[in-house]
N, C-alpha and C positions, 0 to 999 in steps of 0.2 A: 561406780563405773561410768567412763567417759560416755556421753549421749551426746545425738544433734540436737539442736535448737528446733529444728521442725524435717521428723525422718523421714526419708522418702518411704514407698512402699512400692518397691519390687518382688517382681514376680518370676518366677523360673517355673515354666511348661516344661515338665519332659513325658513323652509319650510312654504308655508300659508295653516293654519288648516287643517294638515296634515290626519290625520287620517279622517277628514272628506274629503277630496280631495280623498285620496284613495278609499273610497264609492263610490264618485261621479263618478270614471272611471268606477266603475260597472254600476251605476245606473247614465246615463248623465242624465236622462230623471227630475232627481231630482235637477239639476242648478238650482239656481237662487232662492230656494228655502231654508224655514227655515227646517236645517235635524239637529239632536241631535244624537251622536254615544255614545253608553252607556249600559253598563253591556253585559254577554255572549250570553243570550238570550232577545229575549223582551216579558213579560207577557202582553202587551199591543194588543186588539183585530183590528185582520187587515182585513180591509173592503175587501168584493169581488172584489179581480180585483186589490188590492192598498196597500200601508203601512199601517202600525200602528202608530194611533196620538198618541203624548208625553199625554194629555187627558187622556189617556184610560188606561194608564200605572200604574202598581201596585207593589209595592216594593221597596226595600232600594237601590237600584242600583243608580252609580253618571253618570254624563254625564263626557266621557274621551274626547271629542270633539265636537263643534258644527261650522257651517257653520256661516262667518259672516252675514249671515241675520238671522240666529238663536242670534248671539251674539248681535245684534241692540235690543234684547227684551231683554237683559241682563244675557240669561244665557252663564256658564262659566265652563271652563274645573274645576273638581271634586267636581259641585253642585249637591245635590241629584237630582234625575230625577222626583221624587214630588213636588220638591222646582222650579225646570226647567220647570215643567207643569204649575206651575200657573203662570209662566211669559207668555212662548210660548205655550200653548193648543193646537194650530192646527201645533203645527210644529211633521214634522215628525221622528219617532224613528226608529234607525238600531244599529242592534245589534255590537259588534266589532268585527275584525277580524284581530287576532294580528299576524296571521305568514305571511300574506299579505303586514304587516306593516314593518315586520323585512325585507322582502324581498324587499321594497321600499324601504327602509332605505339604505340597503346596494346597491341598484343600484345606489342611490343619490350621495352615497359616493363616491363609486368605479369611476362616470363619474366627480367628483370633481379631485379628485385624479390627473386624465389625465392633465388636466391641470396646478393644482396645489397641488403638493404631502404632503408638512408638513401641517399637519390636525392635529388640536385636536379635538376629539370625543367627543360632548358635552350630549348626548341622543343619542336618536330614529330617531330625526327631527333636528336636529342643531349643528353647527360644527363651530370652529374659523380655519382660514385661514391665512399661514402668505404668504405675497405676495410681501414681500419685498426683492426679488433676482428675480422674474419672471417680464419679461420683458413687458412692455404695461404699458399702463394708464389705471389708476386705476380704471374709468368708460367705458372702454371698455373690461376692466379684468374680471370686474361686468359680462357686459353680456354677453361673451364667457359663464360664468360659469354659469348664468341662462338658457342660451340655452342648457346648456349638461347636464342640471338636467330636461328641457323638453324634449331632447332628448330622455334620458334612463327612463326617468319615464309622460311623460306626463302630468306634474305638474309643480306649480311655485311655487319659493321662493322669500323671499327679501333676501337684501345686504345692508350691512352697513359696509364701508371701513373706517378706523379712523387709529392714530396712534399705539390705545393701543385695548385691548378687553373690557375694560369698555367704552369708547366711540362707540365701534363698536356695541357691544350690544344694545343700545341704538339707533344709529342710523339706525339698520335693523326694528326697531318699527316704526321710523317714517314717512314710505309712503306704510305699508301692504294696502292689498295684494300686489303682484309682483312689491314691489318697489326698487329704487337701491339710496340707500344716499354715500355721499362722504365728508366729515369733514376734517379739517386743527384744529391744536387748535384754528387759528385765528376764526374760525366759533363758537366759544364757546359761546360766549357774546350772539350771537345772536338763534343761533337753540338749544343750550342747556340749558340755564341759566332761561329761560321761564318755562319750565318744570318742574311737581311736584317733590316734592324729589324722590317720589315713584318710579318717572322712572328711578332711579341707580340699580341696581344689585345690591341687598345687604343691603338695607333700604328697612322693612320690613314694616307690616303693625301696629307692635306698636311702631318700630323707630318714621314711619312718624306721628302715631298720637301726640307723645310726640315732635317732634317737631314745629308740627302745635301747640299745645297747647304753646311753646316759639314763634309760631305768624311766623316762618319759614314753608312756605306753596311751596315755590318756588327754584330749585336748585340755582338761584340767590342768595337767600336770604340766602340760607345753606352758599354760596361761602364766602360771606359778613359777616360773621358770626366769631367772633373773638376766634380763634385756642384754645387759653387755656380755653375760656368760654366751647369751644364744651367740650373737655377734664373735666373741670372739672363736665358736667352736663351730659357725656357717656361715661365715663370713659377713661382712657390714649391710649389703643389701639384703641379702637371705636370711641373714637373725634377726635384724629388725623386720620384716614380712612376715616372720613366724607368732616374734610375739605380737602384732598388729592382729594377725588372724586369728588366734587362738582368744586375743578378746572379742571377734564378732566385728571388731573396724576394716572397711575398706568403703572407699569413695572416687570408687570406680564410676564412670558415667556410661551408661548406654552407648552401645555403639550402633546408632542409625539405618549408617549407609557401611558397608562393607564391604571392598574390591577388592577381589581376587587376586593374590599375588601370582598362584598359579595356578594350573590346572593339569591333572595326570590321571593317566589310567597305566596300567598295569595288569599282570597276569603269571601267578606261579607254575608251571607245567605238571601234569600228574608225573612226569618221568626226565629224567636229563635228556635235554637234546643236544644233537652234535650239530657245533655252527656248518659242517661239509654233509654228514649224513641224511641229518634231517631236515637239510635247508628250506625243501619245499613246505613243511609244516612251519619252518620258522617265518616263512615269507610268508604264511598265510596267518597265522597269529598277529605278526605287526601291520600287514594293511587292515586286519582287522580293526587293532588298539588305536591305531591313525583315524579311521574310519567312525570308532566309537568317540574317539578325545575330538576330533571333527563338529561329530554332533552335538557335544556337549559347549564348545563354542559359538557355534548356531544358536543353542538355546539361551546363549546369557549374553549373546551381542558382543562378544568379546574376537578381536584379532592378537594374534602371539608374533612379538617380535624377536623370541627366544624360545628354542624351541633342542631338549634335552631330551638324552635318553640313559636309562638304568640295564643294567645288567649286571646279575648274578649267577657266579661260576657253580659250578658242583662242591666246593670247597667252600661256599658259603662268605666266599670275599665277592664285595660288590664293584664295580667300577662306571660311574659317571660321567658323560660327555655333553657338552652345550657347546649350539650354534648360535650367535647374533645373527639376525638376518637383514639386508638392506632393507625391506618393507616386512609390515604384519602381513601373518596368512592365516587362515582358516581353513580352507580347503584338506579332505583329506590326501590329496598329492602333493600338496605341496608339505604338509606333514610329512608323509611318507618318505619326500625326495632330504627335504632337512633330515634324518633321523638316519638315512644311507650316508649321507654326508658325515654324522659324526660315527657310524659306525667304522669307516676307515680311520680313524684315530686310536680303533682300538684293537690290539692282538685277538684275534681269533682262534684260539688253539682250544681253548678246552671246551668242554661239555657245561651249556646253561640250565639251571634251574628258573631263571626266573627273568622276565623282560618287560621293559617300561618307556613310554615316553610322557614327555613333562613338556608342557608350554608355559611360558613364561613374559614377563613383563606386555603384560597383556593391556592394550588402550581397544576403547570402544571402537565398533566397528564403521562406525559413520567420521570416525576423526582421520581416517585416512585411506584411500581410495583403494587402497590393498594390491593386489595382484599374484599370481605366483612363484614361488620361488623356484630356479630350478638350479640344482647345483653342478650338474653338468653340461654347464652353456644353453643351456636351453634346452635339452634332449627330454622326450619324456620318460619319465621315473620309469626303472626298472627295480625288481624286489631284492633279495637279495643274493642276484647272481655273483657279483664280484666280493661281497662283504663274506656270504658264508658257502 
């Protein structure tokens, strides 16, 4: 089997069911228990004295996290939380609380750091690690940096140390919760070649089905699989990457520094709203999302000189609109005033399920003196009186 000359040793941190871990430092009293974290608020009825069961829950809301004894009934991060109810019925529902999340994310990171600084920033909850100049073995490297992720945050992750980040991805899955794997390629044969395709990073769910139907059910059997067949039945770039992957090769490099192509919030409604009926509800939802997608610019120094919005009908068809705008903005009004701008580009007739805006091509906030935009001559932004 192909080797390097001298392997790196990457690291893939992912946090264990993050989001629902963070609950659980609120609420300890909920261990050991089936909890579902999902949508902003819960419409589900909470008994005297207690939570609110997934049961009782009413709305299009998904589950953004569950506890692995919520995941043993099979629900799963972005299942609707009606579809999560009839698996788990008694498990319990909490609402999310995302600046809680930001702010555990970043103490995660920051106490990784200390020990080992070249991070690439993978999300919220997961990071590659290269640890291939920091001193120690490699399963004691493990748990320095699980200790200083319980240290600053009171929560456990796994670890998965390999050569490359497709190996190490992979092997931070195989001993969750708080577990710590260590890989050589020599370990290939045996702890990876067992596993479904599915467990590569990057074979997706109609990869794997189209290869199970070629009777390739097993990353063995991908390995074994001869190069130009893969090539000619997923094409030149995509059959070669399979079997690349399925032996443990990729030479990939850390990715350092990482800017943001764009940046979006969004929001599903628990009910269709009418762009005329419910106007006053739709205007207060989007200065909202303006207001939050705002703050989140604020926090990462960034101006948008593009600046788009989403919207989905009742029918489940989506339709997109983007403005360029003469200067970056930041500001939630001037969001706001861009996003009424492209909503007259759009028919307004039916009933939405679901509404977004997206800022885009985003430069640092000191690269240009900014200002606001306004798209009607200067007037200040009205919500959406003329749009819906």
């Amino acid at each position: 089997m192909e080797t390097p000359s001298s392997p790196r040793r990457i690291a893939h941190l992912d946090m264990d069911a993050f989001f629902a871990s963070v609950e659980l430092l609120e609420h300890p009293e909920l261990k050991g228990l089936p909890v579902v974290v999902g949508g902003r608020r819960s419409t589900a009825a909470s008994p005297e004295g207690g939570f609110p069961r997934l049961k009782d829950y009413v709305g299009r809301g998904v589950a953004t996290t569950a506890t692995y004894e919520a995941r043993a009934f099979g629900v799963r991060s972005g299942m609707g939380l009606m579809k999560a109810a009839a698996l788990a019925p008694e498990a319990i529902l909490l609402p999310a609380h995302f600046e809680a999340y930001v702010r555990m994310s970043r103490a995660f990171k920051a106490a990784v750091a200390e020990v080992a600084p070249q991070i690439e920033d993978r999300g919220i909850d997961e990071i590659y690690i290269d640890l291939t100049a920091v001193e120690g073995e490699s399963a004691e490297l493990a748990r320095r940096l699980k200790e200083a992720v319980r240290q600053a945050t009171g929560l456990t992750c796994s670890i998965g140390i390999t050569p490359n980040k497709l190996l190490s991805k992979i092997a931070s899955e195989l001993q969750k919760p708080d577990g710590l794997t260590t890989l050589g390629f020599e370990d290939i044969p045996a702890r990876i070649w067992p596993l479904p395709c599915s467990a590569i990073n990057g074979i997706g769910p109609k990869a794997t089905s189209k290869l199970a139907g070629f009777g390739l059910q097993t990353i063995g059997e991908l390995a074994r699989a001869d190069p130009a067949w893969l090539v000619e039945h997923f094409g030149r770039s995509y059959g070669a990457w399979l079997h690349e992957a399925a032996h443990g090769r990729d030479d990939r490099p850390l990715v350092l520094v990482r800017e943001p192509k764009s940046i979006s919030r969004e929001t599903t409604f628990e009910r269709d709203l009418h762009p005329r009926q419910d106007r006053e509800e739709l205007s207060r939802i989007l200065l909202d999302l303006c207001q939050r997608l705002a703050g989140d610019l604020a926090r990462k120094g960034w101006r948008a000189q593009n600046v788009g919005i989403k919207l989905r009908f009742e029918d489940f068809s989506t339709v997109t609109r983007d403005l360029t705008l003469p200067r970056p903005v930041a500001d939630p009004t001037s969001l706001l005033e861009a996003a009424r701008s492209n909503l007259r580009r759009v028919p307004l007739d039916r009933k939405l399920r679901l509404l977004g805006i997206r800022a885009a091509r985003l430069v640092e906030a000191g690269q240009d003196p900014g200002g606001a935009f306004h798209g009607d001559g200067g007037h200040a932004p009205r919500l959406f009186e003329d749009e819906f």
